[in-house]
C-alpha positions in Angstrom: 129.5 24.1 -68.0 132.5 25.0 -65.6 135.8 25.3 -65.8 137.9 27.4 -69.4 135.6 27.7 -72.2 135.5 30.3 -75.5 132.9 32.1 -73.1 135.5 32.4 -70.4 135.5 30.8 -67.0 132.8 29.6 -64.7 133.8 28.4 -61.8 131.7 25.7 -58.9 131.0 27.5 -55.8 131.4 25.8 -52.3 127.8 25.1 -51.9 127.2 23.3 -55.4 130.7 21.1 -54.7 129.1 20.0 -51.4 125.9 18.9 -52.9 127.2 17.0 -55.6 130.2 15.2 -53.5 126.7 13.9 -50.9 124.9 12.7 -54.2 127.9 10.7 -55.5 128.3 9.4 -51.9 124.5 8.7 -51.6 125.0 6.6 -55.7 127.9 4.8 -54.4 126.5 4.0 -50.8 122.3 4.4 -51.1 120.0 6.9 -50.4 119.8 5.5 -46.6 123.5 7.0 -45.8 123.2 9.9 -43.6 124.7 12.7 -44.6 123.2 14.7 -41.5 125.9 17.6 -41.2 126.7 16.3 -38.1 128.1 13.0 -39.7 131.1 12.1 -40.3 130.7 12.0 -44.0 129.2 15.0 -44.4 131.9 16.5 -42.4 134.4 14.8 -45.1 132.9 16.1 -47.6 132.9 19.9 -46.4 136.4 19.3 -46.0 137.0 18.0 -49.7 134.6 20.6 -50.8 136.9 23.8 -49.5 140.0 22.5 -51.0 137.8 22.0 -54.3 136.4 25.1 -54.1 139.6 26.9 -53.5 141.4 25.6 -56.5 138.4 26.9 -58.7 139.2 30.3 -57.4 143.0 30.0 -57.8 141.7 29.1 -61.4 139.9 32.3 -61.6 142.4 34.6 -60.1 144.8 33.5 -62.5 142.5 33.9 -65.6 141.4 37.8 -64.7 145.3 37.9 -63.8 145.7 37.7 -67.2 143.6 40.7 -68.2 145.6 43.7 -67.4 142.8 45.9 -67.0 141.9 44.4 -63.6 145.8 42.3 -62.9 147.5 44.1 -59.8 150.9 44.3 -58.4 153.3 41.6 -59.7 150.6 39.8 -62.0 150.5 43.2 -63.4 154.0 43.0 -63.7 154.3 40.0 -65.2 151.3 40.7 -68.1 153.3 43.8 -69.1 156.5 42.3 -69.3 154.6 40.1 -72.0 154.3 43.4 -73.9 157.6 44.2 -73.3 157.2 46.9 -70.6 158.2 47.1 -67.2 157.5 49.0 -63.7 159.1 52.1 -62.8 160.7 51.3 -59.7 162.0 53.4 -57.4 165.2 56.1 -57.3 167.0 57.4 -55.1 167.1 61.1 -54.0 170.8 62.5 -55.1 171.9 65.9 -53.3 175.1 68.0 -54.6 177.4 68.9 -51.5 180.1 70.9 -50.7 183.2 69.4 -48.1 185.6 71.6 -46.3 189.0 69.8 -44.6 192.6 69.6 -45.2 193.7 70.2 -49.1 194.7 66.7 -50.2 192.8 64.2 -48.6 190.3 62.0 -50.2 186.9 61.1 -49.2 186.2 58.2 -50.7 182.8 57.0 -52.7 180.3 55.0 -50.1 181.1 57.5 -47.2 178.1 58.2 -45.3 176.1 61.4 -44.0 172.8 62.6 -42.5 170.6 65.2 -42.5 168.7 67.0 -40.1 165.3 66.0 -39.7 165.6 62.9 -41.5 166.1 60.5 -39.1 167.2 57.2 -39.9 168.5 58.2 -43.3 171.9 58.1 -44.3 173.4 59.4 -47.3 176.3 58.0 -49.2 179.2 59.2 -51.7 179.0 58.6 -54.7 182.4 59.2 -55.9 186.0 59.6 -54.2 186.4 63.1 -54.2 189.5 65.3 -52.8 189.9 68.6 -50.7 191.1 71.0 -53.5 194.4 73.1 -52.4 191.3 76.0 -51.4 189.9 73.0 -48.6 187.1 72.6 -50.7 185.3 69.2 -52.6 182.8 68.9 -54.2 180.4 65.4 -54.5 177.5 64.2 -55.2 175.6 61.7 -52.6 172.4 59.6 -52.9 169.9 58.4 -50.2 169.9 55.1 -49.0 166.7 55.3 -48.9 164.5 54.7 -52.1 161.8 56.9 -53.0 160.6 60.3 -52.3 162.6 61.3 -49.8 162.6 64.9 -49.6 166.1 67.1 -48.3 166.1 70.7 -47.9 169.1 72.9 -48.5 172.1 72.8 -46.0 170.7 70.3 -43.9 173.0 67.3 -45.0 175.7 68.1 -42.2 176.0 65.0 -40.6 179.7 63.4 -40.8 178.9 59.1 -40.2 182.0 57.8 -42.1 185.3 59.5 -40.4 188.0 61.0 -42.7 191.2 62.4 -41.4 191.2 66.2 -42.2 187.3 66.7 -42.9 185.4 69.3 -41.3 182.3 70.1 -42.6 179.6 68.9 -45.2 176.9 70.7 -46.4 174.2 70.7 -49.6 173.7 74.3 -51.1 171.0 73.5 -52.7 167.5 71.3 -52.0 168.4 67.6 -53.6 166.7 66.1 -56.9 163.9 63.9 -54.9 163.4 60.4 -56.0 160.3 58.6 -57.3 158.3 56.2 -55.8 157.8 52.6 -57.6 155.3 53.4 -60.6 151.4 52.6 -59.2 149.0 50.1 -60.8 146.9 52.9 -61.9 149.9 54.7 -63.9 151.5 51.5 -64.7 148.2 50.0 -66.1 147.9 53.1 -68.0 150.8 53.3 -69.7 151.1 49.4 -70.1 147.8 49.7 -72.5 149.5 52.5 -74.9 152.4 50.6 -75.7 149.9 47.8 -77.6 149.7 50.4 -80.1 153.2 50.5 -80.6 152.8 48.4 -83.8 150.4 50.5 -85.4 150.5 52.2 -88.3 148.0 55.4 -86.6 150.2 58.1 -86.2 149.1 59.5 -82.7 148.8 56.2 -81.3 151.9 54.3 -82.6 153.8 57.5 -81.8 152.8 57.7 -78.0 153.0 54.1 -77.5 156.6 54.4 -79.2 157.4 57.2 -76.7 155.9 55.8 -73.4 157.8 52.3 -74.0 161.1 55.0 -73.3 162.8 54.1 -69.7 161.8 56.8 -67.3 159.4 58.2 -69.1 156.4 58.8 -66.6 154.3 61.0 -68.7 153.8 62.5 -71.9 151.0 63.8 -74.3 150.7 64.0 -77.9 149.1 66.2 -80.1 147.9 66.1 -83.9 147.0 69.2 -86.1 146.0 67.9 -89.1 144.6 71.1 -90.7 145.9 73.8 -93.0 145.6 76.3 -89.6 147.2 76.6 -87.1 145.1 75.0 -84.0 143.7 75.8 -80.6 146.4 74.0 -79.0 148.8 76.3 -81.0 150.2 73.4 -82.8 150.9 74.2 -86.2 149.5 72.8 -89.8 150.1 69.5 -90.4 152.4 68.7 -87.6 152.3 66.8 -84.3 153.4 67.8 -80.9 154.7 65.8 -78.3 155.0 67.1 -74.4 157.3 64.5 -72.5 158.3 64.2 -68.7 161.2 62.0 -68.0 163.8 60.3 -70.1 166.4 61.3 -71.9 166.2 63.4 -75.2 168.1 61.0 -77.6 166.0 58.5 -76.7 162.4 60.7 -76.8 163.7 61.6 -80.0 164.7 57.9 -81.3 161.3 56.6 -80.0 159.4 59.6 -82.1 161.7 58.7 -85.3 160.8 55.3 -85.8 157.0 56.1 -85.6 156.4 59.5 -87.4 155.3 59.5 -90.7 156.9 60.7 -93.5 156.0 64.6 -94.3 154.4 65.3 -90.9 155.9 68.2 -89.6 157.3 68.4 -85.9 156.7 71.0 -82.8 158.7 71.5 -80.0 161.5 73.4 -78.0 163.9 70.7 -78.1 165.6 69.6 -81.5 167.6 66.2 -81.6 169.3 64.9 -84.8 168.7 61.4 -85.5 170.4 59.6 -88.8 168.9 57.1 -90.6 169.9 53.8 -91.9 171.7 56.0 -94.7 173.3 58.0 -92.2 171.4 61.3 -93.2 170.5 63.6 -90.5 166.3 64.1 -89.4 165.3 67.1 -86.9 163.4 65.6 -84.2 161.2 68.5 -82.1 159.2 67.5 -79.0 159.0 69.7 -76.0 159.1 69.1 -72.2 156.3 70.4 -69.6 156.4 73.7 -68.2 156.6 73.7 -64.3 154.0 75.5 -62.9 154.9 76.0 -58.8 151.6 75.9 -56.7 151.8 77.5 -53.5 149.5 76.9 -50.8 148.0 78.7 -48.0 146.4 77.7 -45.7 145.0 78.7 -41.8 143.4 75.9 -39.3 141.7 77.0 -35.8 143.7 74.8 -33.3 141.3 72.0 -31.1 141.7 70.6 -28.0 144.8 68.0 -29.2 146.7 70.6 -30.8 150.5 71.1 -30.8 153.0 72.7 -32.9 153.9 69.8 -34.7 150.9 69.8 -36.4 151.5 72.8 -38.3 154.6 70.3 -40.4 152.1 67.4 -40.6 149.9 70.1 -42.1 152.3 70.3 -44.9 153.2 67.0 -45.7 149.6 65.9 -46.0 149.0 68.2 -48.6 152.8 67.7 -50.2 152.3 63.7 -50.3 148.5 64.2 -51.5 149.5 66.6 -54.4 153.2 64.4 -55.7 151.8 60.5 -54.5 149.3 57.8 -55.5 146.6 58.7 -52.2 143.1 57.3 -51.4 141.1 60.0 -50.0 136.8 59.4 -49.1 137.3 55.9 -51.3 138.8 57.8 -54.1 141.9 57.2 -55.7 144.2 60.4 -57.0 147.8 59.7 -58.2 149.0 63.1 -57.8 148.6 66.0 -60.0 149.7 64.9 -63.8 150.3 67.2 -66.5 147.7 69.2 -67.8 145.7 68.6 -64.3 144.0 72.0 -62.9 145.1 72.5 -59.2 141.4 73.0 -57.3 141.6 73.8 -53.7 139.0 71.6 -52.6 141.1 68.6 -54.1 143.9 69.4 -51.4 141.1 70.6 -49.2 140.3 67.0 -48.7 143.2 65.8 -47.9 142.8 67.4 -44.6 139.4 66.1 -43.4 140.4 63.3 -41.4 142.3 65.0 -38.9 141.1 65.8 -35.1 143.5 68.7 -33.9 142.6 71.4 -36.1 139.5 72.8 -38.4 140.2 74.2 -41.3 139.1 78.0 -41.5 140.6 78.5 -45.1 142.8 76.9 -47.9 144.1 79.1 -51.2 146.2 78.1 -54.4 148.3 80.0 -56.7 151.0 80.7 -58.5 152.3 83.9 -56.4 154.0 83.9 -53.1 150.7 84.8 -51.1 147.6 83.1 -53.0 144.6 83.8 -52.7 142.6 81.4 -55.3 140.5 78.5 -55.2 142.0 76.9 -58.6 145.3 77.4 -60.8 144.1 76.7 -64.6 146.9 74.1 -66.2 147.5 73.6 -69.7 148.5 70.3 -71.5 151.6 71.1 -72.1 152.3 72.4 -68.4 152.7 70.6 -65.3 151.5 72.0 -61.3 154.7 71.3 -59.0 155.0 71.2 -55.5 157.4 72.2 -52.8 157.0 71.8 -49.0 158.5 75.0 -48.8 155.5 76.8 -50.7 153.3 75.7 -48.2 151.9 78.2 -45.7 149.9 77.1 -42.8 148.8 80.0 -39.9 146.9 78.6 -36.7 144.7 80.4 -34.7 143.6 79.5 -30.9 
């Protein structure tokens, strides 16, 4: 039987539309019509066939669309959003900067800059801000760019909006980098938690609780439930939960309504949340530890080599280590917390190339590495920084 059923779906294929549109032809008209594929019927009925066949397979799209283990892109989108959870989409990188000019005057919010090496990209104001009595301001601007777009110190120093009186801009320090729009992969992961956010289990119904928090990207939690304290170092009877991303009162809110009562808490952070009776409840969950992971690495040059490679170099490895890549058919969405850092993994990341061979590649946690792997707890998370990437050619 095709079409829906309590089995599923089971859909006609072209071939089996065909054959039954020339026997309803050959009951209507006789056995004597020709249906020689070079007829004019039969050609009619190849046509009527594909449109048939392509509405089955609408059909089917939209019925595995439903299941969001195998949904993509905006179906996924719009199966979540029937669980109440949406996408992270993207942000904007935001940079602090410094402006010298004439005490007094204002530079006002949606003034744009650049930076060097980022071409293309502007940078706007967030806020008016004035030229202190000093001829200093201070401001904060953010990307027009979405996504990960990486700035380096004191290389925003490009003036595109003019203002009477200012001189100079500049960012003392390397800018927060924005996120790219959530994957599938992490999307899809994070979309199944939050079904157990009705439960009464306590790890499940608390993580659920916890990943349904805007911005959070990641998180693990942890249940002791002995009268020890356990390998993971959480203590007796108590639960620990490692967050990245959002903000505390709402980690902490999210944990509140989903603990149960007498299970003690872990963590670095404390947030007091009241209940309905206004009486205060310590909330403990901790954040990751940042691990950086620098990399070294030295490539013999080929026959296509220039010095530009050296910087692609680096941004292979940055992009492969902090973004959703498909390397030899395999999928890696970046290093997550609790991942180990294996140089082989990065290694990888580096085979397609022509203009150079790759002699060595080291990780650590020290200036000058010198490891093939960096161990990573649960609780800690590898980060990565273009600047703590090393590459040496040799001819």
């Amino acid at each position: 039987m095709t079409g829906l059923s309590a089995q599923g779906i089971t859909i006609k294929r072209l071939d089996e539309i065909k054959s039954e549109l020339d026997s309803s032809l050959q009951l209507v008209f006789g056995t004597e019509l020709s249906l020689d594929p070079s007829s004019p019927e039969a050609q009619l009925n190849g046509i009527i066939a594909e449109q048939i066949s392509q509405l089955y397979e609408l059909a089917q799209a939209v019925y595995v669309g439903m299941n969001p283990n195998f949904s993509t892109g905006n179906m996924l989108d719009l199966v979540s959003q029937i669980r109440g959870v949406d996408r992270n989409e993207e942000t904007a990188t935001v940079a602090d900067v410094t402006f010298t000019g004439l005490a007094g005057i204002t530079i006002v919010a949606g003034s744009k800059f650049t930076a060097t090496g980022l071409d293309g990209i502007t940078f706007s104001l967030q806020n008016d801000t004035v030229i202190d009595a000093l001829g200093f301001g201070y401001g904060r601007v953010s990307c027009n760019t979405l996504g990960k777009v990486i700035v380096p110190a004191l290389t925003i120093t490009g003036i595109i909006s003019p203002t009477y009186g200012l001189e100079s801009v500049s960012n003392p320090l390397t800018g927060i980098t924005g996120n790219e729009q959530e994957t599938d992969e992490i999307f899809r992961i994070r979309s199944n938690a939050s079904v157990a956010l009705p439960g009464t289990a306590l790890l499940d119904s608390v993580y659920a609780s916890i990943a349904n928090v805007d911005e959070v990207e990641q998180l693990v939690v942890l249940e002791n439930d002995t009268s020890t304290i356990d390998v993971n170092g959480v203590s007796p009877k108590s639960m620990l939960a490692v967050v990245q991303g959002g903000t505390d009162e709402d980690i902490a809110e999210a944990i509140f309504l989903k603990k149960s009562l007498g299970c003690g808490m872990d963590g670095a952070i404390t947030v007091s949340i009241s209940d309905i009776n206004g009486l205060p409840h310590d909330i403990r969950f901790s954040r990751p530890v940042n691990i950086p992971i620098f990399i070294s690495v030295e490539v013999k040059e080929l026959a296509e080599w220039d010095a530009a490679v050296i910087e692609n170099i680096k941004q292979l490895l940055y992009d492969f280590a902090t973004t959703s890549q498909s390397v030899a058919g395999t999928t890696y969405n970046g290093y997550q917390m609790g991942d180990d850092v294996y140089a082989y993994q990065l290694y990888a990341s580096l085979l397609n190339e022509n203009t150079y061979a790759i002699n060595s590649l080291f990780v650590g946690i020290a200036a000058i590495p010198a490891g093939s792997s960096v161990p990573i707890s649960f609780s800690e998370l590898a980060t990565f920084d273009i600047i703590n990437i090393s590459v040496v050619s040799v001819a």
